[in-house]
C-alpha positions in Angstrom: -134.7 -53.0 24.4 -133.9 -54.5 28.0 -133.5 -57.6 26.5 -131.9 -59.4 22.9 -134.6 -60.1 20.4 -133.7 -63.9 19.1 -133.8 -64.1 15.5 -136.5 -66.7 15.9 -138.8 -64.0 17.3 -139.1 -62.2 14.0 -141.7 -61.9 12.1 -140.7 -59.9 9.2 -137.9 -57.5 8.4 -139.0 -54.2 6.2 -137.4 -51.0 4.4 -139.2 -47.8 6.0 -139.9 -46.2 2.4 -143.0 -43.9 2.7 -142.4 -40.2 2.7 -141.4 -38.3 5.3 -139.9 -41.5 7.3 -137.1 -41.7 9.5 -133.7 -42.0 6.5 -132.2 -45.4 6.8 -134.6 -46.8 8.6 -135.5 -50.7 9.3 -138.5 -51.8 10.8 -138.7 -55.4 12.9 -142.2 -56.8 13.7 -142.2 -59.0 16.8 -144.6 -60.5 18.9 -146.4 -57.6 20.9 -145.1 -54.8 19.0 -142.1 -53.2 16.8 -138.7 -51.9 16.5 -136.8 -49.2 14.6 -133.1 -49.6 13.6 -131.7 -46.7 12.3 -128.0 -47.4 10.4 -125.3 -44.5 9.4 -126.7 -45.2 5.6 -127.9 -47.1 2.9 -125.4 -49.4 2.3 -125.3 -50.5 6.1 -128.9 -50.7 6.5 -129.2 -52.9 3.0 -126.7 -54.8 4.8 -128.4 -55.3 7.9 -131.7 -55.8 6.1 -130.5 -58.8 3.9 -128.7 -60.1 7.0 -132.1 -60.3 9.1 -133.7 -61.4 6.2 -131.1 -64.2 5.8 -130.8 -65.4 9.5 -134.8 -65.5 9.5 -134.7 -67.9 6.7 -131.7 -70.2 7.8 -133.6 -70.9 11.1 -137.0 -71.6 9.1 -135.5 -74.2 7.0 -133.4 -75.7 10.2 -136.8 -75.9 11.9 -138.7 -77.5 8.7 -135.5 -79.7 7.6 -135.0 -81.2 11.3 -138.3 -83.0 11.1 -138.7 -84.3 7.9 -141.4 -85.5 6.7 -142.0 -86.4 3.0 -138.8 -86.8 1.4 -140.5 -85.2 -1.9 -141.1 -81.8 0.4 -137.5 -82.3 2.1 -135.7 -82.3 -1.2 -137.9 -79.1 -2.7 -137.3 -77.3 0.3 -133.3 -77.9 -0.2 -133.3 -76.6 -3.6 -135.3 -73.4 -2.6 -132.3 -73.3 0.0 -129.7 -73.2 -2.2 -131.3 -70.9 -4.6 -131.6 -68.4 -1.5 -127.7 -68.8 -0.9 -126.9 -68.7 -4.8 -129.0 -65.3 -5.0 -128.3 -63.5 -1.6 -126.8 -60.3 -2.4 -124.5 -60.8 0.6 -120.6 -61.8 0.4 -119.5 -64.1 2.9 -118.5 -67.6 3.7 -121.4 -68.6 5.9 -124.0 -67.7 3.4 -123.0 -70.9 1.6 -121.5 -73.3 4.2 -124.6 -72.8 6.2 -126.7 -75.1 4.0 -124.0 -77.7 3.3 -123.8 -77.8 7.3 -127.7 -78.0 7.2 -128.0 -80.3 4.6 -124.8 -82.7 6.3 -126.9 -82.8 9.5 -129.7 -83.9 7.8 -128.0 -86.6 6.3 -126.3 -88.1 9.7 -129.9 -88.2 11.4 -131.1 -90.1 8.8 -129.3 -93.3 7.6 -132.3 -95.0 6.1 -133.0 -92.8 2.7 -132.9 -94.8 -0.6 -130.1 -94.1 -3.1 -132.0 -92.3 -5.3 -132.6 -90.0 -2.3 -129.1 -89.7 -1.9 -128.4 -88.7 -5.4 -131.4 -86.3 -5.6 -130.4 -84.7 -2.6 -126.0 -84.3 -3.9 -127.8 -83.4 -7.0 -129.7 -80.3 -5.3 -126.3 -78.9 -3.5 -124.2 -79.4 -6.2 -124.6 -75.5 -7.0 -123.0 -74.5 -3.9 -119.9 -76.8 -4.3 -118.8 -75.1 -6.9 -116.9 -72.7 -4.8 -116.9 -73.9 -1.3 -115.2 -77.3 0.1 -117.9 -79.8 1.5 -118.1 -79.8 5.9 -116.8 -83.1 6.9 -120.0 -84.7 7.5 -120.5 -84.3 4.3 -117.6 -85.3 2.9 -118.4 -88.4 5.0 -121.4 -89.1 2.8 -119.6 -88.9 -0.5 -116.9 -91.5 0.9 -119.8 -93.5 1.5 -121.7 -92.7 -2.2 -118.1 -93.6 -4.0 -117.3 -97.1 -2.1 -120.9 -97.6 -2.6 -121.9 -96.4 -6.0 -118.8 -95.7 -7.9 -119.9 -96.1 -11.0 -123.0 -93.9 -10.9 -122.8 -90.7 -12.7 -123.1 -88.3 -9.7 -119.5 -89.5 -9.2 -118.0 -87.8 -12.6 -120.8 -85.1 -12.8 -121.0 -83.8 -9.3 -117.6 -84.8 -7.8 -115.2 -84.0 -10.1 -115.2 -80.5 -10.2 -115.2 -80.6 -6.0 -112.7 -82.7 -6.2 -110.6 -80.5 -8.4 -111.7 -77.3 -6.6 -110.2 -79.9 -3.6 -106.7 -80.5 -5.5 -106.7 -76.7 -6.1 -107.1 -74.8 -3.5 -106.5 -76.8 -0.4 -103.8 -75.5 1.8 -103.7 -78.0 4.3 -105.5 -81.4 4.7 -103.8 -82.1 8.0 -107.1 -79.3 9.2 -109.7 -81.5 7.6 -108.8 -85.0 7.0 -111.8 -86.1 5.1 -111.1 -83.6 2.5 -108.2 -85.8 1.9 -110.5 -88.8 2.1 -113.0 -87.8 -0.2 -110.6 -87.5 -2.5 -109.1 -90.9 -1.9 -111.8 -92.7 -2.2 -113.2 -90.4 -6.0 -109.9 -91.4 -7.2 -110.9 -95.3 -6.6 -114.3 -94.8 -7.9 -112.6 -93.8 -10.9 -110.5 -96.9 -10.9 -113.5 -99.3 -10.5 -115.1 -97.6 -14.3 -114.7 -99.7 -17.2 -111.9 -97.8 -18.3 -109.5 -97.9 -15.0 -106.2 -96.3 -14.8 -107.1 -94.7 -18.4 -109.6 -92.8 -16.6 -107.5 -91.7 -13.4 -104.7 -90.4 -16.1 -107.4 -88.2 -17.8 -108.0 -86.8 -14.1 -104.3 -86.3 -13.5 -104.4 -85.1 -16.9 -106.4 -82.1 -16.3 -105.6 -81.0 -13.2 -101.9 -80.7 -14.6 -103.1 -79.2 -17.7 -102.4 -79.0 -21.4 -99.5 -76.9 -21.2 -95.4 -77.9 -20.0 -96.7 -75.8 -17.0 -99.2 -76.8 -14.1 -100.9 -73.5 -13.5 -101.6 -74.4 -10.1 -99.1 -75.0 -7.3 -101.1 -76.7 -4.6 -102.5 -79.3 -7.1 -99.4 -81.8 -7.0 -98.1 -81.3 -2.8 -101.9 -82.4 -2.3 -102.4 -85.2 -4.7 -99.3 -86.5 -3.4 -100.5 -86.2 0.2 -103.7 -88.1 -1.2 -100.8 -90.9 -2.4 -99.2 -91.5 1.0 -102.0 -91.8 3.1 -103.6 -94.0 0.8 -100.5 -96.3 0.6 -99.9 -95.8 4.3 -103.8 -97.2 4.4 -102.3 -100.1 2.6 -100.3 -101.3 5.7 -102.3 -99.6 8.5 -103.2 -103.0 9.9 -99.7 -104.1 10.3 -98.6 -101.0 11.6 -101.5 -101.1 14.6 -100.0 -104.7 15.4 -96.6 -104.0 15.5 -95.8 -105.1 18.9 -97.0 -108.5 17.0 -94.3 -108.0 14.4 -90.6 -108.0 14.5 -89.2 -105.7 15.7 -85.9 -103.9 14.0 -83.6 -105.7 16.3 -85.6 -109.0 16.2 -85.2 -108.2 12.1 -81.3 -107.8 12.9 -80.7 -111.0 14.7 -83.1 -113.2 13.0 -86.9 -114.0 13.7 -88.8 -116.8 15.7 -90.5 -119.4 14.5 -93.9 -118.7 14.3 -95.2 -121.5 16.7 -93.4 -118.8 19.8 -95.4 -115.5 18.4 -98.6 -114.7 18.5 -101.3 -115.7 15.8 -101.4 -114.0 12.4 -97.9 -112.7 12.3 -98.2 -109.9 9.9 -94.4 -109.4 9.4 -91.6 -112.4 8.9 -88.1 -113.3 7.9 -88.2 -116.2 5.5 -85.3 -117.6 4.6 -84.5 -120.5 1.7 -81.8 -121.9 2.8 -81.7 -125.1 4.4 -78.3 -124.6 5.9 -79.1 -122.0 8.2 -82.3 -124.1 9.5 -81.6 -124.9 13.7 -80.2 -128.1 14.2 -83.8 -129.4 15.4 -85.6 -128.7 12.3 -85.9 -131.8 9.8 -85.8 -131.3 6.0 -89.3 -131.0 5.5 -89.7 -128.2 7.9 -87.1 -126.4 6.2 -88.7 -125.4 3.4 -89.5 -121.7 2.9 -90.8 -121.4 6.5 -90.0 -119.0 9.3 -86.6 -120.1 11.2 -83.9 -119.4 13.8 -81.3 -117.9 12.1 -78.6 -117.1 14.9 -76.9 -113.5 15.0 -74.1 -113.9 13.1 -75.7 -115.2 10.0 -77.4 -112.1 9.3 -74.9 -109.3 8.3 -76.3 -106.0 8.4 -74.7 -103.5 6.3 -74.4 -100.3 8.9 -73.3 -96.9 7.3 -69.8 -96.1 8.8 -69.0 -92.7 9.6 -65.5 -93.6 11.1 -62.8 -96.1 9.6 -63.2 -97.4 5.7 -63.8 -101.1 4.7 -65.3 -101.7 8.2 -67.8 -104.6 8.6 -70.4 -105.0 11.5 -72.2 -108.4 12.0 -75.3 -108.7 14.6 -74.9 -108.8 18.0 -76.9 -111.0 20.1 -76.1 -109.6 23.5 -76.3 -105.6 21.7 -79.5 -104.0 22.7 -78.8 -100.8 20.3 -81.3 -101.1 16.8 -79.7 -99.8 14.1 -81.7 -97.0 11.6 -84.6 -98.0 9.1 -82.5 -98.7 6.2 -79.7 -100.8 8.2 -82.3 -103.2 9.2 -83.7 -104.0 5.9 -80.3 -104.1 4.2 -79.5 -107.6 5.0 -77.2 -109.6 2.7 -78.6 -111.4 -0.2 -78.3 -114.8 1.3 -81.5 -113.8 3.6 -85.0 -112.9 1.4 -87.1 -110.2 1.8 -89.7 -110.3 4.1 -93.3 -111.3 3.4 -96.4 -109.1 3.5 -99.6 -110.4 2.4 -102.3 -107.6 1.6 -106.0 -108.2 1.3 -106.9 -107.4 -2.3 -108.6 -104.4 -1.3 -105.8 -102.7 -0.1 -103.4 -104.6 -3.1 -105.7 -102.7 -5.1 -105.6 -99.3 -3.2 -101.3 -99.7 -3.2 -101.4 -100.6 -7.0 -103.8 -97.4 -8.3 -101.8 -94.6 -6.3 -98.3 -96.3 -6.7 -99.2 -95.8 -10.4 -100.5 -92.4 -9.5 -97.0 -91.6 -8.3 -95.6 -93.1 -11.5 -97.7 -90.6 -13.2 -96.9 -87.4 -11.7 -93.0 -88.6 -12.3 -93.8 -88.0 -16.2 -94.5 -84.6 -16.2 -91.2 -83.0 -16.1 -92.4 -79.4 -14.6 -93.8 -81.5 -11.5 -90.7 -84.2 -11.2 -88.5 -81.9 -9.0 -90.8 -80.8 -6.4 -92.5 -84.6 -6.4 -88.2 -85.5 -5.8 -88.3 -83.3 -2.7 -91.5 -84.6 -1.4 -90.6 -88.1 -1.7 -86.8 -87.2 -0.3 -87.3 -88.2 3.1 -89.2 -91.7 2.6 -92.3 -90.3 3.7 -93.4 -94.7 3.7 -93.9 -96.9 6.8 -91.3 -99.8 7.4 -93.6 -102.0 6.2 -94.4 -100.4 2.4 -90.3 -100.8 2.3 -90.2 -104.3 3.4 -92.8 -105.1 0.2 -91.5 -105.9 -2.8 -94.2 -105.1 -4.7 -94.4 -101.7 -3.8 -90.7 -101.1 -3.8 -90.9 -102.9 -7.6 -93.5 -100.6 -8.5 -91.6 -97.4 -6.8 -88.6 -98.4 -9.0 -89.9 -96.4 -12.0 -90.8 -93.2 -10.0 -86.5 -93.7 -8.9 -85.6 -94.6 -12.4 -87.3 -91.2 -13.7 -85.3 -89.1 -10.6 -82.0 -90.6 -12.1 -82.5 -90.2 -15.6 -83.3 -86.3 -14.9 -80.3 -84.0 -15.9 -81.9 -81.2 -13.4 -79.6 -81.3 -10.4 -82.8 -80.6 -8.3 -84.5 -83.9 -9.0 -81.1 -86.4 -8.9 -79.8 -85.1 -6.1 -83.2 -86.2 -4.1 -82.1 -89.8 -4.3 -79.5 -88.7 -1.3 -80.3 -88.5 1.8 -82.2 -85.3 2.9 -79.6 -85.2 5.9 -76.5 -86.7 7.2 -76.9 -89.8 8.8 -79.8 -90.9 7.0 -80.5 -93.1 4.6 -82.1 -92.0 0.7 -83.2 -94.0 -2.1 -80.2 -94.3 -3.7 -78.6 -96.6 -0.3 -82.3 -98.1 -0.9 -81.8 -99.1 -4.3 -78.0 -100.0 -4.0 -76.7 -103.5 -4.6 -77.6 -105.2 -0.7 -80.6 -102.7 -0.1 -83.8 -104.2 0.6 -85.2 -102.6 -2.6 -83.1 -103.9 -4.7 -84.1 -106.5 -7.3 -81.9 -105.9 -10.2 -78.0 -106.3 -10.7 -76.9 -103.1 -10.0 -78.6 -101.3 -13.2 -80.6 -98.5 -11.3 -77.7 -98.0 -9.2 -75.3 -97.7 -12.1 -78.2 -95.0 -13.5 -77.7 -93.3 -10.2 -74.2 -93.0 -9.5 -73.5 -92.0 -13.0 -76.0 -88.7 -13.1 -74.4 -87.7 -9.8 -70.6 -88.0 -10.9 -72.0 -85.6 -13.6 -73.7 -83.2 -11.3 -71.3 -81.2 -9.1 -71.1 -84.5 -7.3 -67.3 -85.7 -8.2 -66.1 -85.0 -4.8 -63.8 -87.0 -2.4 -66.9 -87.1 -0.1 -68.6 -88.9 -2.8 -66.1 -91.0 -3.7 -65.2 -92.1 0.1 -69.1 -93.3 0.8 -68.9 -95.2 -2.4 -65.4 -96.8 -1.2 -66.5 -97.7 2.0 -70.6 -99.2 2.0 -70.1 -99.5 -2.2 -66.9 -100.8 -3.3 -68.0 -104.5 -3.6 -70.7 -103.8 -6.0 -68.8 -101.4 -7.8 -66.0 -103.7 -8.6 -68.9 -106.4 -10.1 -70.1 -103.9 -11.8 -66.8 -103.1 -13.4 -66.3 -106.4 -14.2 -68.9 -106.5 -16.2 -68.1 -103.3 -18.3 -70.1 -101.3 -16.8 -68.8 -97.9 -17.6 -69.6 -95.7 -15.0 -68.3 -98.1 -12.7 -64.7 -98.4 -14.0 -64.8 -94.6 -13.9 -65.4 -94.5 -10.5 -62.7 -97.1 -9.5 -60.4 -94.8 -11.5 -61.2 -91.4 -9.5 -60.7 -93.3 -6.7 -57.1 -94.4 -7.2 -56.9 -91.1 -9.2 -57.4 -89.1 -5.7 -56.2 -92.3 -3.1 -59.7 -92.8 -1.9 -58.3 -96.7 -1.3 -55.3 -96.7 1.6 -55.1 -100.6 1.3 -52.6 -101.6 -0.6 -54.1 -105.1 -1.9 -57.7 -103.2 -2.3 -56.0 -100.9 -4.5 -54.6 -104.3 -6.5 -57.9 -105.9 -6.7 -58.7 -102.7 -8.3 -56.4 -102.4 -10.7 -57.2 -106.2 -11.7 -60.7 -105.6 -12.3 -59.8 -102.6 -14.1 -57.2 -104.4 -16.7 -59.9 -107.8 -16.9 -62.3 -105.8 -19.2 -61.2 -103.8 -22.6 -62.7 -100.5 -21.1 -61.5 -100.8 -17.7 -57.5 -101.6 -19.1 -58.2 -98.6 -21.6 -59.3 -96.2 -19.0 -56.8 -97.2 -16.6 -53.7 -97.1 -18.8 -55.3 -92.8 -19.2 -55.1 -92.7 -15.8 -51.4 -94.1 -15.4 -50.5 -91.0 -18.6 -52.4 -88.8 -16.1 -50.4 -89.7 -13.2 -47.2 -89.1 -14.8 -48.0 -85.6 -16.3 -49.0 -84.9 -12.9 -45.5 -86.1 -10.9 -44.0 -83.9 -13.5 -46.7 -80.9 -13.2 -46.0 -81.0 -9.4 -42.3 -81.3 -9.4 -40.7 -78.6 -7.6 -39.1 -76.0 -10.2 -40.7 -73.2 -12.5 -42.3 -70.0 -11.8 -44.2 -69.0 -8.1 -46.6 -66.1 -10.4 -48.4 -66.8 -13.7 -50.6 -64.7 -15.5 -52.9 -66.1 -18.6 -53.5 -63.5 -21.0 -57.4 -62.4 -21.7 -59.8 -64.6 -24.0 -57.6 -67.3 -22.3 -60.0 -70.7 -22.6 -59.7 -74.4 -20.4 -57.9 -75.8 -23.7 -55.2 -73.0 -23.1 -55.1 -73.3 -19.2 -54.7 -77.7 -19.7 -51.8 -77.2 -22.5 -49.8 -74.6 -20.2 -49.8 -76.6 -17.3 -49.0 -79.6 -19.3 -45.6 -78.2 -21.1 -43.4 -78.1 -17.7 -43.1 -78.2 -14.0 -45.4 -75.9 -11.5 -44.6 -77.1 -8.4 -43.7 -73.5 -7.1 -46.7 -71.8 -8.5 -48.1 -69.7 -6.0 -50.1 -67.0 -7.1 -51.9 -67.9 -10.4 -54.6 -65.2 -12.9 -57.0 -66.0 -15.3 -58.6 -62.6 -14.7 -60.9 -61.6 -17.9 -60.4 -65.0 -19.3 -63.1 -67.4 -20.2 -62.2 -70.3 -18.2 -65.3 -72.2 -16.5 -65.4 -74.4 -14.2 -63.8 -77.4 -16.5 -60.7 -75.6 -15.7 -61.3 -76.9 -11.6 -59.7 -80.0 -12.8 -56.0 -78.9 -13.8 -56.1 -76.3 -10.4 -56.5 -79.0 -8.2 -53.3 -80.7 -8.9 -51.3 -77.5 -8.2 -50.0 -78.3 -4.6 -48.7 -74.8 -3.6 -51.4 -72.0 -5.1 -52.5 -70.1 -2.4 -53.8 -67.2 -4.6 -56.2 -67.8 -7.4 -57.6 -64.7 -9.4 -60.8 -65.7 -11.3 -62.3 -62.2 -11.3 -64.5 -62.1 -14.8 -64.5 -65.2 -15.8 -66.8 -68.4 -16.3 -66.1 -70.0 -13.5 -69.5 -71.3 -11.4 -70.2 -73.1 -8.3 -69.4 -76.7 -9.7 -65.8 -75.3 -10.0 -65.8 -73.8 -6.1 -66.7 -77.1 -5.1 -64.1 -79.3 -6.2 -61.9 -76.3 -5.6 -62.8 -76.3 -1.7 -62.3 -80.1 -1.0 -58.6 -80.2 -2.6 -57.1 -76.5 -2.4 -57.3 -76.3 1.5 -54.1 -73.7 1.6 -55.4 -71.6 -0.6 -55.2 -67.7 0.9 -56.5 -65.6 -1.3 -59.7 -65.9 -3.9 -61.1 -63.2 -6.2 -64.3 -64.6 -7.5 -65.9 -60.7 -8.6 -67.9 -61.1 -11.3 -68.3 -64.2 -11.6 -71.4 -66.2 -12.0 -71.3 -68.3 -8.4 -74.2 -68.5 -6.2 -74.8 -69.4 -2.9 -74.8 -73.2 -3.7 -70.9 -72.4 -4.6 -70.0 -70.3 -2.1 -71.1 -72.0 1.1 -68.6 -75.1 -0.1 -66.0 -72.9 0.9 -66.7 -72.8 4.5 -63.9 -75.6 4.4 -61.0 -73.6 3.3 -60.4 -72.4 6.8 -56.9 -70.9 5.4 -58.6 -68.0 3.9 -57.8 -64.8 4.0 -58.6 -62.6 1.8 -61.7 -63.5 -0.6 -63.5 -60.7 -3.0 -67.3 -61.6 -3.7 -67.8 -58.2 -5.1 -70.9 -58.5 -7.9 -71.9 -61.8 -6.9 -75.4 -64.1 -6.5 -74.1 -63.5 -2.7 -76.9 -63.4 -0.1 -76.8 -62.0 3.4 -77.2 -65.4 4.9 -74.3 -67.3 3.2 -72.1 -64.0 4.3 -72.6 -64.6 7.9 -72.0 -68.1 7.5 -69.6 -68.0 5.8 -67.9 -64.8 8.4 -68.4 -67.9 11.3 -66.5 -70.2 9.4 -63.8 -69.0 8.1 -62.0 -67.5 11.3 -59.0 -66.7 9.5 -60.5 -64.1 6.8 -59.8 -60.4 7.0 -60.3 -59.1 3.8 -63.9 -59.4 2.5 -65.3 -57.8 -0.4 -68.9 -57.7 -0.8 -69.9 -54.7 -2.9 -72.7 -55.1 -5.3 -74.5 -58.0 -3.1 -77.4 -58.2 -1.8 -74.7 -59.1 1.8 -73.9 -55.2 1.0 
């Protein structure tokens, strides 16, 4: 035993059975002799016996399979392959992948087997794929057998249930790509039978399930990663040629004509107007062609972070590009641009956009397809189409008709600074193509979700307020609320903005109805904060919001400074009247109703407030980290709370001015 004895070298493996042998005993024949292994017992020499046995097989099939010769033999010796995997005793990976990777070599050495080959040979494996993903040569051939042959019946025979083991089980497609392509290219084969999209909604169909419940997490993250590379496919040729394209800032100040780029410009500006055509250009060159259009006749709406009302043109001589979004957000006297696909990819962008559109009807998959599609996870390009963002308008329509906070508030931006769908979709977004409908649907579920905040309201004043006001003047009623709140909590410091305001408002029966409610509003509260009446106030127990709003309503409370609705059952409605009390600095809500929608509004306009007793009350973290902005606490009781450890410490580095903390019964405890 000097030297290893290659597998190949065996001649056969046998079970020492006769009496009086050596116990667990195998005997190898080689060449010239043979050897003895002795294991610690049965079960480790069965092992080892079916693992010689196996590994002397696998290399007799390599060697016959590497040299084929009739494909009649080739395809017989395959299926007695797979039947040796399917029926070894052994449990392990290799035993199956080993013939997939010996069958996927065979099939890249030889490129000139007939279809019906093909289909024999998928056919003869299909056993094995039943619980083990194809190699990527493999997965290859399929890609090839779908483009080619998508309507033969090895497609929805063999594929599907690979495919849906695929959707299933697959952790991660950024470790095998052509997973992910395989499954691309099923889904079009599908697409191309008689029956279309009907048939691709079955699929989606059953890998959701016929329950409210998909029983299978992985299944929608990876058919929406199918979706994006596909679209992203879509424009992969304008992509590779960007530096053929305009560029953002070129898309700021106005493209070239076409004569001083290169050939087959696969991005351009058009613009219809004739007035903004060089001087040089006659009337017949004007129309609907590429032109100079010089800096300051392209306005680009840029998010301001600093002063309201403050408008930016293009610069010429400013070399800084502005985000994504600001680019494409040009003002509706300028088009959008034009992309022309070949109808290859136009039909690759029109079966998964409806894909997408699908998985945005199943309401138990809508909130986590909201956060995967938060970010924009789409090239410049895709955005700049109107086709796709026409098409993407129903999978946004079905995010703001959603009453689950988790879905709507995915049209925001996933951080500060950056753009979401709903600037996208807004009135002067390059999306756009409506008169301010979807953006109407948006803004209105928000204002209803935790989401009537100052901070709100001051985005809306200050990239929104134009479209808002049309909006209004067309009766739109979520827009003359909004215009209210804002005059309601001096959003608008202009003093003619605030006029204009008030005369949309009283041009339209709704707006002079809702306005006049906020002028009796007003007064009540001049009178609810002037100074006089008690500093201490105490609501007796069963108290409810109704109670709290007529109280504060029959005098003055301008001196209130320590208010209890201890062991009432005020919610967070109540937020509304304790906002307009200018000098509480101690608010007692221990036992009560009152939820994190309440601690938000609470922490944007009660900044003096000292003391806070939330015990017992039903706020989570989402509530309490919204009070990292009332840096005048002191003194706040958490005790029996959805409190975590995390949103303690932050909220211990925030607050520099607390000293009393309790935080009994917490998970922080």
């Amino acid at each position: 035993m000097e030297n290893s004895i290659s597998y190949s070298a065996i001649e056969d493996v046998q079970l020492l059975s006769w009496e009086n042998a050596p116990k667990y005993c195998l005997q190898l024949t080689i060449p010239g002799g043979t050897v003895l292994l002795q294991a610690a017992n049965s079960y480790l020499r069965d092992q080892w016996f079916h693992s010689l046995q196996w590994k002397k097989k696998i290399y007799k099939y390599k060697k016959v399979l590497s040299n084929p010769g009739r494909w009649e033999v080739v395809l017989k010796e395959i299926r007695t392959l797979v039947d040796m995997a399917l029926t070894s005793p052994l449990q392990d990976d290799s035993i199956h992948q080993a013939p997939l990777e010996i069958v996927s070599k065979l099939l890249s050495e030889n490129n000139n087997l007939t279809t019906q080959d093909h289909e024999s040979i998928i056919v003869a494996i299909a056993p094995l794929l039943e619980n083990n993903h194809p190699p990527p040569d493999l997965c290859e051939f399929f890609c090839k057998h779908c483009r080619e042959r998508p309507r033969s019946m090895v497609v929805i025979e063999v594929f599907t249930p690979v495919v849906q083991r695929i959707l299933k089980h697959n952790m991660d497609f950024g470790k095998c790509p052509r997973l992910r392509l395989f499954t691309q290219e099923y889904i079009l084969a599908l697409n191309e039978l008689n029956a279309g999209m009907e048939v691709v909604k079955k699929f989606i169909h059953s890998m959701h399930g016929p329950t409210g419940q998909c029983p299978h997490p992985r299944v929608l993250p990876n058919l929406v990663a199918v979706c994006l590379a596909a679209i992203y496919s879509c424009y992969e040729e304008f992509i590779n040629s960007r530096d053929n394209s305009p560029s953002l800032k070129e898309i700021r100040n106005g493209c070239q004509q076409q004569c001083d780029r290169k050939p087959n410009l696969p991005l351009r500006l058009l613009h219809t107007s004739p007035d903004l055509v060089s001087q040089e250009a006659t009337l017949t060159e004007s129309r609907l062609k590429p032109v100079i259009v010089t800096s300051n006749e392209i306005h680009v709406e840029v998010e301001r972070n600093n002063t309201a009302n403050q408008k930016m043109t293009a610069n010429v001589g400013n070399d800084s590009e502005p985000n994504l979004i600001d680019c494409l957000m040009v003002s509706p006297t300028c088009s959008t641009m034009s992309i022309e696909l070949s109808t290859q990819a136009d039909r690759i962008l029109g079966c998964y956009v409806e894909i997408l559109k699908m998985l945005s009807d199943y309401d138990d998959w809508r909130p986590a397809l909201a956060s995967l599609l938060q970010p924009i996870p789409f090239p410049k390009e895709a955005l700049a189409h109107e086709k796709f963002t026409k098409e993407l308008k129903y999978v946004i329509q079905r995010f703001a008709e959603d009453p689950r906070q988790e879905v709507h508030s995915c049209l925001l931006s996933v951080r500060a600074g950056k753009d979401g769908w709903f600037q996208l979709y807004s009135p002067g977004g390059v999306a756009c193509d409506d008169d301010g409908e979807l953006f109407a649907s948006m803004v209105h579920i928000l204002m209803g979700s935790c989401y009537k905040t100052k901070k709100f309201l001051l985005s809306l004043a200050e990239n929104k307020l134009g479209p808002c006001m049309l909006l209004a003047l067309r009766g739109n009623q979520t827009m003359v609320e909004i215009l209210c709140l804002m005059l309601e909590y001096n959003i608008i410091d202009n003093n003619d903005t605030q006029l204009q305001i008030i005369s949309t408002l009283e041009s339209t029966d709704v707006g002079k109805r809702m306005y006049e409610q906020l002028c009796d509003r007003q007064r009540e509260l001049k009178e609810l904060q002037r100074k006089g009446g008690p500093t201490r106030l105490t609501l007796p127990s069963k108290s409810t919001d109704a109670d709290l709003a007529r109280l504060l309503s029959s005098g003055s409370f301008g001196n209130l400074e320590n208010l209890s609705l201890a062991f009432t059952n005020v919610t967070s409605a109540c937020a509304e009247h304790l906002i307009k009390l200018p000098s509480l600095k101690q608010l007692n809500l221990w036992s009560t109703q009152f939820g994190d929608a309440g601690l938000r509004l609470l922490s944007e306009h009660l900044t003096m407030l000292q003391v806070l007793n939330l015990c017992e009350t039903p706020v989570t973290d989402a509530g309490l980290l919204a009070l990292s902005s009332m840096k005048s606490l002191c003194s706040l009781n958490m005790n029996s709370t959805k409190l975590s450890a995390d949103t303690y410490e932050d909220l211990k580095a925030k607050l520099p001015n607390l000293k009393e903390v309790d935080v009994r019964y917490t998970e922080a405890w």
